[in-house]
NUTOR-582527 format. One record per atom (N, C-alpha, C, O, CB): residue in one letter; residue number from 1; atom name; z, y, x. Coordinates in steps of 0.1 Angstrom, whole numbers. Last residue first. Glycine has a CB too. Layout:
! residues N
+----+-----+----+-------+-------+-------+
| aa |   i | at |    c3 |    c2 |    c1 |
+----+-----+----+-------+-------+-------+
|  A | NUM | CA |     Z |     Y |     X |
...
+----+-----+----+-------+-------+-------+
This chain:
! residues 80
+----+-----+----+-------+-------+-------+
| aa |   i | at |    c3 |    c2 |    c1 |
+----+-----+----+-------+-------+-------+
|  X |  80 |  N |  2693 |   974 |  1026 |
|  X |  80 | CA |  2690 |   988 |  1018 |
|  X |  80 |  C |  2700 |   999 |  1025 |
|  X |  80 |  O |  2701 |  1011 |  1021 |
|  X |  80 | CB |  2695 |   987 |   999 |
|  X |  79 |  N |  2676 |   951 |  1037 |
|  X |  79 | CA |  2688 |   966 |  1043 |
|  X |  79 |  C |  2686 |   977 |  1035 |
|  X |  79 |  O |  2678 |   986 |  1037 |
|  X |  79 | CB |  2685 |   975 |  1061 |
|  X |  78 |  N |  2670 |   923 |  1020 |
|  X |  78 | CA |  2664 |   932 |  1030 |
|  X |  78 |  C |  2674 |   944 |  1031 |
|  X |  78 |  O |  2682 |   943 |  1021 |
|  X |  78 | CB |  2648 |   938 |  1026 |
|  X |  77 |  N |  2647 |   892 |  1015 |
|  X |  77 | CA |  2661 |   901 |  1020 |
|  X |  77 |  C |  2654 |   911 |  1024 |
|  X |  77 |  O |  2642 |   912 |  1027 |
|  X |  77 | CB |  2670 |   895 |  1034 |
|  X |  76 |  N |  2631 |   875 |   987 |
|  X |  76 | CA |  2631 |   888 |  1000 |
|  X |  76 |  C |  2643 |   891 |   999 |
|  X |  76 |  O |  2650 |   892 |   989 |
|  X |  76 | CB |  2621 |   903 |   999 |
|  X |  75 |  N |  2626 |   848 |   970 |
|  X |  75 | CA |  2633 |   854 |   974 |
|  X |  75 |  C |  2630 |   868 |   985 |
|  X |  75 |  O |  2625 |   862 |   994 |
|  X |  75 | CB |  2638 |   847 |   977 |
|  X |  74 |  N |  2608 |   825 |   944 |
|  X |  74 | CA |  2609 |   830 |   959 |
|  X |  74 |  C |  2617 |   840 |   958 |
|  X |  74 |  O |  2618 |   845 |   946 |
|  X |  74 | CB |  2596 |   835 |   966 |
|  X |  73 |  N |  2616 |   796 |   924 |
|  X |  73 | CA |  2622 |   807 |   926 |
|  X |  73 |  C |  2615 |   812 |   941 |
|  X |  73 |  O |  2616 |   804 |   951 |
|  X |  73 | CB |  2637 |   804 |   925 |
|  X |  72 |  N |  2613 |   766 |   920 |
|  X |  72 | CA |  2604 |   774 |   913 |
|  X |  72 |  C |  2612 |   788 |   917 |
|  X |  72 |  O |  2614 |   793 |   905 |
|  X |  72 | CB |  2603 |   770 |   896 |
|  X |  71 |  N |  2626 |   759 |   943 |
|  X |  71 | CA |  2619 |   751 |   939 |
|  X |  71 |  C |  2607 |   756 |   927 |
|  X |  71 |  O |  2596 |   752 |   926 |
|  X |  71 | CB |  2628 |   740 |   936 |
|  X |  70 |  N |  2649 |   771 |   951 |
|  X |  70 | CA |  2637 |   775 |   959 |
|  X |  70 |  C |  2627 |   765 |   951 |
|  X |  70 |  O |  2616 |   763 |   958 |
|  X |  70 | CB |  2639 |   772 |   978 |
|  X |  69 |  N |  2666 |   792 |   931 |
|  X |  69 | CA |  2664 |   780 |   931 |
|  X |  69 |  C |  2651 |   782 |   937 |
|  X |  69 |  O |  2642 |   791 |   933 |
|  X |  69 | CB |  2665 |   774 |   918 |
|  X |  68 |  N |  2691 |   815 |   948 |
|  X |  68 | CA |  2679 |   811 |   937 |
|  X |  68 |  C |  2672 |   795 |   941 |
|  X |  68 |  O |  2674 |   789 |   951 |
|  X |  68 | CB |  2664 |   823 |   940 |
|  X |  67 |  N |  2717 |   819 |   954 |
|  X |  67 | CA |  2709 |   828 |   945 |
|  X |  67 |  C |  2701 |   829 |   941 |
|  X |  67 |  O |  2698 |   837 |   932 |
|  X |  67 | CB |  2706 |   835 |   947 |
|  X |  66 |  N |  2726 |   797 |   969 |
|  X |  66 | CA |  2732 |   801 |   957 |
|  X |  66 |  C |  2725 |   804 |   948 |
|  X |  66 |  O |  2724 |   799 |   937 |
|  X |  66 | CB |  2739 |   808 |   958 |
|  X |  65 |  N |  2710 |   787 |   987 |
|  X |  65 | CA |  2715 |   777 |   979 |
|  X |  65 |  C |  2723 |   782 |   971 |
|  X |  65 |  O |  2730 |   773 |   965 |
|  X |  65 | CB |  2719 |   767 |   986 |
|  X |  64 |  N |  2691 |   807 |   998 |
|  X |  64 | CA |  2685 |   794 |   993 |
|  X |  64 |  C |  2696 |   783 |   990 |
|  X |  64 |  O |  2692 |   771 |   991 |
|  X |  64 | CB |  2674 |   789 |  1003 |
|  X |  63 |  N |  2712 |   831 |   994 |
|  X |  63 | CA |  2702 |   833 |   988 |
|  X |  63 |  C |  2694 |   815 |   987 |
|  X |  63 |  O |  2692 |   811 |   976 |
|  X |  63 | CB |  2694 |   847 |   994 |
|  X |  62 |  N |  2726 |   820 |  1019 |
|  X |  62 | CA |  2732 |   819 |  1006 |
|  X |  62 |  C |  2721 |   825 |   992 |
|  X |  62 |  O |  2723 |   822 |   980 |
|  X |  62 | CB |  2748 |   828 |  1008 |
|  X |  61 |  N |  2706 |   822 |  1040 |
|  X |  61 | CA |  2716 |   811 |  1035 |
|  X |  61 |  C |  2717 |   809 |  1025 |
|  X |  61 |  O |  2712 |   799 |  1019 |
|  X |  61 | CB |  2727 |   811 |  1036 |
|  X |  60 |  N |  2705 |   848 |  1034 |
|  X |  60 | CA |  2691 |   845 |  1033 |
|  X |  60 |  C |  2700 |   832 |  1035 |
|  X |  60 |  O |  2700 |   829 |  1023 |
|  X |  60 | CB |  2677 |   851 |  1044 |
|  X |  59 |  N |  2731 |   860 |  1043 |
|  X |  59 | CA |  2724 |   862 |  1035 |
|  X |  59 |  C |  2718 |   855 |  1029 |
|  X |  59 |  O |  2723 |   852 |  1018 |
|  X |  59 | CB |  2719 |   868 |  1037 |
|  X |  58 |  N |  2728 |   850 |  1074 |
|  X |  58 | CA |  2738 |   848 |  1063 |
|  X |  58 |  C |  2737 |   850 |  1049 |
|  X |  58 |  O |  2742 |   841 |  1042 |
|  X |  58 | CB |  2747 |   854 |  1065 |
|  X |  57 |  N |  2710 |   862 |  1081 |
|  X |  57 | CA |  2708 |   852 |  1084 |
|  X |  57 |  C |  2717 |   846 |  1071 |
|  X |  57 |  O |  2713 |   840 |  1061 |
|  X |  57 | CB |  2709 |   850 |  1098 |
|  X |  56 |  N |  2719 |   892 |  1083 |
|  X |  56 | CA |  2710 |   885 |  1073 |
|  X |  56 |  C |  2704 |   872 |  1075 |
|  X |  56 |  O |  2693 |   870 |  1070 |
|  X |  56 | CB |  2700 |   893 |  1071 |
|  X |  55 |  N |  2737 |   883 |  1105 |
|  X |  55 | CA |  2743 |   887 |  1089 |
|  X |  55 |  C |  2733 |   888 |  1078 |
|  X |  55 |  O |  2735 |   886 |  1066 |
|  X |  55 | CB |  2751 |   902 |  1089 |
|  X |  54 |  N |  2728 |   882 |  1126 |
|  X |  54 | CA |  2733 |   873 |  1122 |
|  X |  54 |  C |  2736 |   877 |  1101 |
|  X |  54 |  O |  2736 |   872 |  1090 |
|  X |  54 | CB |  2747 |   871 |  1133 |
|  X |  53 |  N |  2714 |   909 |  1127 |
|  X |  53 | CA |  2701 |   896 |  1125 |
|  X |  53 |  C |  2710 |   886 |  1120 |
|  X |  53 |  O |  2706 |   879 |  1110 |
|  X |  53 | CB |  2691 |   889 |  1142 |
|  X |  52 |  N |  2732 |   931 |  1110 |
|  X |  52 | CA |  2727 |   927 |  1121 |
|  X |  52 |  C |  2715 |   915 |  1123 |
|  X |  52 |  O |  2705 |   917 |  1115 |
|  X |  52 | CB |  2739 |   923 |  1126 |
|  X |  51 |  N |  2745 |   955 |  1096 |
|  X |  51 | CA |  2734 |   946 |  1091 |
|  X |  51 |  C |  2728 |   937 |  1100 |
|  X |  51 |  O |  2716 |   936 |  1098 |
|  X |  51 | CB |  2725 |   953 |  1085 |
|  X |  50 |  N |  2774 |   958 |  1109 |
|  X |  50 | CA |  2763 |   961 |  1106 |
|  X |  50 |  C |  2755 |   948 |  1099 |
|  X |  50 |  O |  2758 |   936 |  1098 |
|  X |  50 | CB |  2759 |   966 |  1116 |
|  X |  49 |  N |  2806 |   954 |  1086 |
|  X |  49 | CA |  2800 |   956 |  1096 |
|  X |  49 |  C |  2784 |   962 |  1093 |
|  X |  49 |  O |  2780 |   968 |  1083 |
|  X |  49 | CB |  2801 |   944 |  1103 |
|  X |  48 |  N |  2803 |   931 |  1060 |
|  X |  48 | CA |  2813 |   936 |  1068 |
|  X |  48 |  C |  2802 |   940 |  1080 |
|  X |  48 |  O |  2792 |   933 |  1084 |
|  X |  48 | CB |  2826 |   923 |  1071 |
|  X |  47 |  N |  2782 |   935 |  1031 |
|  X |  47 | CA |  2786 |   927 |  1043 |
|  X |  47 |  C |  2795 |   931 |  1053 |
|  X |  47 |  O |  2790 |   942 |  1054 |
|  X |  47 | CB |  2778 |   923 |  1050 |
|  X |  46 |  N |  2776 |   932 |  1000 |
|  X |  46 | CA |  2779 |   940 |  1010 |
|  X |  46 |  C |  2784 |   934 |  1020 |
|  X |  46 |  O |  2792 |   926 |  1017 |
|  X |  46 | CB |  2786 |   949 |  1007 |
|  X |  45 |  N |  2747 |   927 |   984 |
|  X |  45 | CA |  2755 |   920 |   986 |
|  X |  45 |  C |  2760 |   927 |   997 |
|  X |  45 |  O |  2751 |   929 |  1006 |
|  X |  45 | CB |  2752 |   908 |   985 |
|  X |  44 |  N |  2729 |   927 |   949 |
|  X |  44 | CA |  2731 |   935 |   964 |
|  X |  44 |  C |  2744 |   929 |   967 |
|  X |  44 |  O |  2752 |   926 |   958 |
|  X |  44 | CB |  2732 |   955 |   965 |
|  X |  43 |  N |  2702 |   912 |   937 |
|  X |  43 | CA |  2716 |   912 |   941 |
|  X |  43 |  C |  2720 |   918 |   953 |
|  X |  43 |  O |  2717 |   915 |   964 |
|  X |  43 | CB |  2719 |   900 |   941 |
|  X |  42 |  N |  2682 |   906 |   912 |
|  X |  42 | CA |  2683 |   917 |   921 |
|  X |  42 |  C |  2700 |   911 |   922 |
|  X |  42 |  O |  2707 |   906 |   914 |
|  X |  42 | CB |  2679 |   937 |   912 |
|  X |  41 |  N |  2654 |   890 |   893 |
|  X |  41 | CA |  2673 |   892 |   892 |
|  X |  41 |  C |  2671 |   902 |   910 |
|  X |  41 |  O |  2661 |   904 |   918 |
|  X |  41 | CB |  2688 |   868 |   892 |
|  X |  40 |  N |  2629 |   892 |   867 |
|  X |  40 | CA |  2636 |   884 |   880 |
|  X |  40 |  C |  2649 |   889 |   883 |
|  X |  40 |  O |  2655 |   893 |   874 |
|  X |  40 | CB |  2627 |   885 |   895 |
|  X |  39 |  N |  2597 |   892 |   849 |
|  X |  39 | CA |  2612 |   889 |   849 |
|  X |  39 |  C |  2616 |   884 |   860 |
|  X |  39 |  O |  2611 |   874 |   865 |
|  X |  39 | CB |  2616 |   880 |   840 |
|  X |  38 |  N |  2570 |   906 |   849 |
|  X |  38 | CA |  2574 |   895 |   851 |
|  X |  38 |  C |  2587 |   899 |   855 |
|  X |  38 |  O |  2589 |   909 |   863 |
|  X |  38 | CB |  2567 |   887 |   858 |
|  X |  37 |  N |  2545 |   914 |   829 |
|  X |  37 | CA |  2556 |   913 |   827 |
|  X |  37 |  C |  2560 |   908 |   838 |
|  X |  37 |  O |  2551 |   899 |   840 |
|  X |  37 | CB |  2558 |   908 |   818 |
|  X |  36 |  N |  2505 |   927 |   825 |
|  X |  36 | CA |  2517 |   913 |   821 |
|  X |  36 |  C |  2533 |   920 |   827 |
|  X |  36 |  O |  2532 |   932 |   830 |
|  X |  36 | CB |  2512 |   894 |   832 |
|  X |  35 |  N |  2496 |   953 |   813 |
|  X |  35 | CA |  2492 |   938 |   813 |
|  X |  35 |  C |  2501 |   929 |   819 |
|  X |  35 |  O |  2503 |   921 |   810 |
|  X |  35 | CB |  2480 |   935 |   820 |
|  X |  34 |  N |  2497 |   980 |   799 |
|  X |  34 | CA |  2507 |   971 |   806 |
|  X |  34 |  C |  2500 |   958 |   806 |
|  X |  34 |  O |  2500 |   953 |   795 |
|  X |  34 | CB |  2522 |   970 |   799 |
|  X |  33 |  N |  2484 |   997 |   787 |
|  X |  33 | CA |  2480 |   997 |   801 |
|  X |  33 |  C |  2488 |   987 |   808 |
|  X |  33 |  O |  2488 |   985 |   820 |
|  X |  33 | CB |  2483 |  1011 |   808 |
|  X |  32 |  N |  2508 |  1016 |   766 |
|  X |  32 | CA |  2492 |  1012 |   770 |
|  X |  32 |  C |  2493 |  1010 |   781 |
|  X |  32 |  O |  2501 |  1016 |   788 |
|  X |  32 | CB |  2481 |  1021 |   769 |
|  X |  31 |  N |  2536 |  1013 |   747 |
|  X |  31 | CA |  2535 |  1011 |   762 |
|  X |  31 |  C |  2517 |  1007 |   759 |
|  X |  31 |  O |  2514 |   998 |   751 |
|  X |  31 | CB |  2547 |   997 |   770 |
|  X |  30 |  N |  2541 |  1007 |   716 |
|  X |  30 | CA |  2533 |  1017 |   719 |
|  X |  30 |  C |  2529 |  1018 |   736 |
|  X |  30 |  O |  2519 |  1023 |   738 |
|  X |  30 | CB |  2541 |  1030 |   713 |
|  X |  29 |  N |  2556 |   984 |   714 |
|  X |  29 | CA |  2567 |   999 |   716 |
|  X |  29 |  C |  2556 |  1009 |   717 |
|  X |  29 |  O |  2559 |  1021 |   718 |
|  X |  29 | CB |  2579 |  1000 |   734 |
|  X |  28 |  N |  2537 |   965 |   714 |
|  X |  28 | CA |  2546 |   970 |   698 |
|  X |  28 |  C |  2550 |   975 |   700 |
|  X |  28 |  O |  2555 |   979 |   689 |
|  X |  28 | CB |  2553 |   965 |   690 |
|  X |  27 |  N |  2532 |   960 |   741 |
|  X |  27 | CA |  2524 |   967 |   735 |
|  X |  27 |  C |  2529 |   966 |   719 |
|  X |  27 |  O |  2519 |   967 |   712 |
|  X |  27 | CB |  2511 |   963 |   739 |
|  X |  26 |  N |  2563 |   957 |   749 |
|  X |  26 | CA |  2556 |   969 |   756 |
|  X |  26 |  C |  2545 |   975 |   744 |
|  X |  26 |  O |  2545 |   986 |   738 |
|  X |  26 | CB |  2547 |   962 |   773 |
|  X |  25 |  N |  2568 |   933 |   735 |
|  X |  25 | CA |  2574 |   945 |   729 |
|  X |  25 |  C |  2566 |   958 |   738 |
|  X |  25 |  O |  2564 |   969 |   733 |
|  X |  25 | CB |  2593 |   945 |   731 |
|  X |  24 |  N |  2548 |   915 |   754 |
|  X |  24 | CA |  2542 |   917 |   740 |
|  X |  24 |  C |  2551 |   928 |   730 |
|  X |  24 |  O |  2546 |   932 |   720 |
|  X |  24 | CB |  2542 |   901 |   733 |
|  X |  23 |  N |  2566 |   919 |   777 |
|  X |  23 | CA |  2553 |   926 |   778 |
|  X |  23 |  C |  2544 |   928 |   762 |
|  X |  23 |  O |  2536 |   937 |   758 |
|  X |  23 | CB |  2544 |   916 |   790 |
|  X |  22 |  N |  2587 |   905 |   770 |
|  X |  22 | CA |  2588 |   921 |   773 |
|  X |  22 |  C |  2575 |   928 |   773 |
|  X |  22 |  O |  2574 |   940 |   770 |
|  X |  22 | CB |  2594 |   923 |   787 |
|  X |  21 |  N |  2580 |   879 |   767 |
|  X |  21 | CA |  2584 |   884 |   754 |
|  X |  21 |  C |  2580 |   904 |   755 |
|  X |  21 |  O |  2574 |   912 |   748 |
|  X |  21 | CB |  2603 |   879 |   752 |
|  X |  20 |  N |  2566 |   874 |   792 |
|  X |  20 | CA |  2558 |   875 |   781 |
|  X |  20 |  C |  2563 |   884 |   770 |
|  X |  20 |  O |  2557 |   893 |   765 |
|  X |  20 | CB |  2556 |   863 |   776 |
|  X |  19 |  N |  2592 |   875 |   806 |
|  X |  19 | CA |  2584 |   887 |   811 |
|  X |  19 |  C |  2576 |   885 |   796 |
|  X |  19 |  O |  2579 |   894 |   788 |
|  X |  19 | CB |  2574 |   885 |   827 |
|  X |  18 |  N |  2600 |   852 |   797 |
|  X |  18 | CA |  2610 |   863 |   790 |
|  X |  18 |  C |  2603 |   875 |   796 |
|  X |  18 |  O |  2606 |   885 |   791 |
|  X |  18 | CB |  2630 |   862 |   795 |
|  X |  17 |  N |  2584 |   833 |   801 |
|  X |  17 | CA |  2585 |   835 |   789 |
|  X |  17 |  C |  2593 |   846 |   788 |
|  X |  17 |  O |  2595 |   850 |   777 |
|  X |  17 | CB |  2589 |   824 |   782 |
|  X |  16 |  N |  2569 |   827 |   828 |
|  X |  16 | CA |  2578 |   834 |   827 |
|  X |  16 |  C |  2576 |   837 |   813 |
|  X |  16 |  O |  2566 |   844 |   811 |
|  X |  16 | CB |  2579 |   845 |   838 |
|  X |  15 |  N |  2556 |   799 |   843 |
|  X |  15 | CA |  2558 |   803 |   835 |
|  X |  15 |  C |  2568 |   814 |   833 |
|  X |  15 |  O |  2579 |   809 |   837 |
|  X |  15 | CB |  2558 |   796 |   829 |
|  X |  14 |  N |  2546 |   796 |   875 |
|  X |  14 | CA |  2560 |   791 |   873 |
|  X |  14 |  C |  2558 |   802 |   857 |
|  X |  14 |  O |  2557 |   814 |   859 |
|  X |  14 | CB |  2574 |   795 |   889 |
|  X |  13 |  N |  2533 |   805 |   897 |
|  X |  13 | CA |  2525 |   795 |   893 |
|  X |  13 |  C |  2535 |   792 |   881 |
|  X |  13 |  O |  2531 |   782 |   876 |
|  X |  13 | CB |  2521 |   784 |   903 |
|  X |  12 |  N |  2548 |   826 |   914 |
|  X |  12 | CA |  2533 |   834 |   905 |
|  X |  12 |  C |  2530 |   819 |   896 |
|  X |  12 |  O |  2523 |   822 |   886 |
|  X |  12 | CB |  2513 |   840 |   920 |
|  X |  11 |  N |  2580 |   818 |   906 |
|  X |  11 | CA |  2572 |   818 |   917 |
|  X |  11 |  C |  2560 |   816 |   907 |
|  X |  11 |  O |  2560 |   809 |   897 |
|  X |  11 | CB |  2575 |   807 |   929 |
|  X |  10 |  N |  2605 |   846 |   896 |
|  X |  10 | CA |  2597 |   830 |   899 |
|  X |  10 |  C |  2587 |   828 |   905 |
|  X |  10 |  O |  2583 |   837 |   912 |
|  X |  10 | CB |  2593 |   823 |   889 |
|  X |   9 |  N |  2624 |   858 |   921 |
|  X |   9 | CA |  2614 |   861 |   911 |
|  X |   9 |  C |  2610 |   846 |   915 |
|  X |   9 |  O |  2610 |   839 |   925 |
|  X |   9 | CB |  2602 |   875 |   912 |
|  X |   8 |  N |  2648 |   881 |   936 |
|  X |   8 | CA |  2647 |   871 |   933 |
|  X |   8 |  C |  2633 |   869 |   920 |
|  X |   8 |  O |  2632 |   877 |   910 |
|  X |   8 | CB |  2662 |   869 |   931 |
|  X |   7 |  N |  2664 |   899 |   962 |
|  X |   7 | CA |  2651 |   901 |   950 |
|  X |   7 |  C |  2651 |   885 |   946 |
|  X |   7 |  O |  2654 |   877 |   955 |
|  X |   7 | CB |  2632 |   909 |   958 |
|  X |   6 |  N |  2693 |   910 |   981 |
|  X |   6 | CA |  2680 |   904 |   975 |
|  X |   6 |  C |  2673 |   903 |   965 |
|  X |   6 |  O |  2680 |   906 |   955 |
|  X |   6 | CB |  2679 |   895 |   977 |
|  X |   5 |  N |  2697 |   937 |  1000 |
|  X |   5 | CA |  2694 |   931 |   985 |
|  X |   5 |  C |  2687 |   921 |   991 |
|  X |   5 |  O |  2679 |   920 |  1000 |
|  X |   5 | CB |  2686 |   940 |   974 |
|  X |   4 |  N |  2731 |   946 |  1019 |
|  X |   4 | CA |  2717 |   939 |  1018 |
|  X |   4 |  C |  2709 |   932 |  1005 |
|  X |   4 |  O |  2713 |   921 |  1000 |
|  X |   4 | CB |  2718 |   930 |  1028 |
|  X |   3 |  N |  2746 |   971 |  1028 |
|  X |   3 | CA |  2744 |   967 |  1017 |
|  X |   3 |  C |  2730 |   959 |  1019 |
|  X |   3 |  O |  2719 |   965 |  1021 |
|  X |   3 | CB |  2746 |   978 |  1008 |
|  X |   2 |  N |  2776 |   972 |  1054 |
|  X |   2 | CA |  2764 |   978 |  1049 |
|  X |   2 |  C |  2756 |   967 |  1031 |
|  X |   2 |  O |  2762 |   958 |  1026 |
|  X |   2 | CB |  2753 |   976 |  1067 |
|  X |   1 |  N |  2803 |   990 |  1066 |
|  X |   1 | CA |  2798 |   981 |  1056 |
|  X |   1 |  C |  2784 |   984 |  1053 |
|  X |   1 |  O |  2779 |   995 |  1051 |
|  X |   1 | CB |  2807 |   982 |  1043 |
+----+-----+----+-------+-------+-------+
């Protein structure tokens, strides 16, 4: 069995209000040096077998029509 993540994040042009919120408690938690935030989701997903070219193919499928919205969302696969 192997384990393949994907990363999921809005895309650099795409407002992220819930990074803002985190980054404006950074500097009220005392955190220096933090300039911006950004918010996104992580999903490891285990696959039968090896990690092969078909099986992150499979992946990277289901990452552009389950896991994220390609329209304001980018994605990376990858073999953890």
């Amino acid at each position: 069995m192997a384990r393949v993540v994907v990363d999921v994040m809005l895309k650099p042009e795409i407002l992220d209000p819930q990074g803002q919120a985190i980054a404006g408690a950074c500097e009220r938690l005392g955190f220096s040096g933090i300039r911006g935030v950004r918010q996104g989701k992580r999903f490891e997903v285990e696959v039968e077998g090896e990690a092969d070219d078909a099986a992150l193919a499979e992946v990277r499928r289901m990452a552009e029509t389950l896991l994220a919205n390609p329209v304001i969302e980018d994605f990376s696969v990858r073999v953890e």
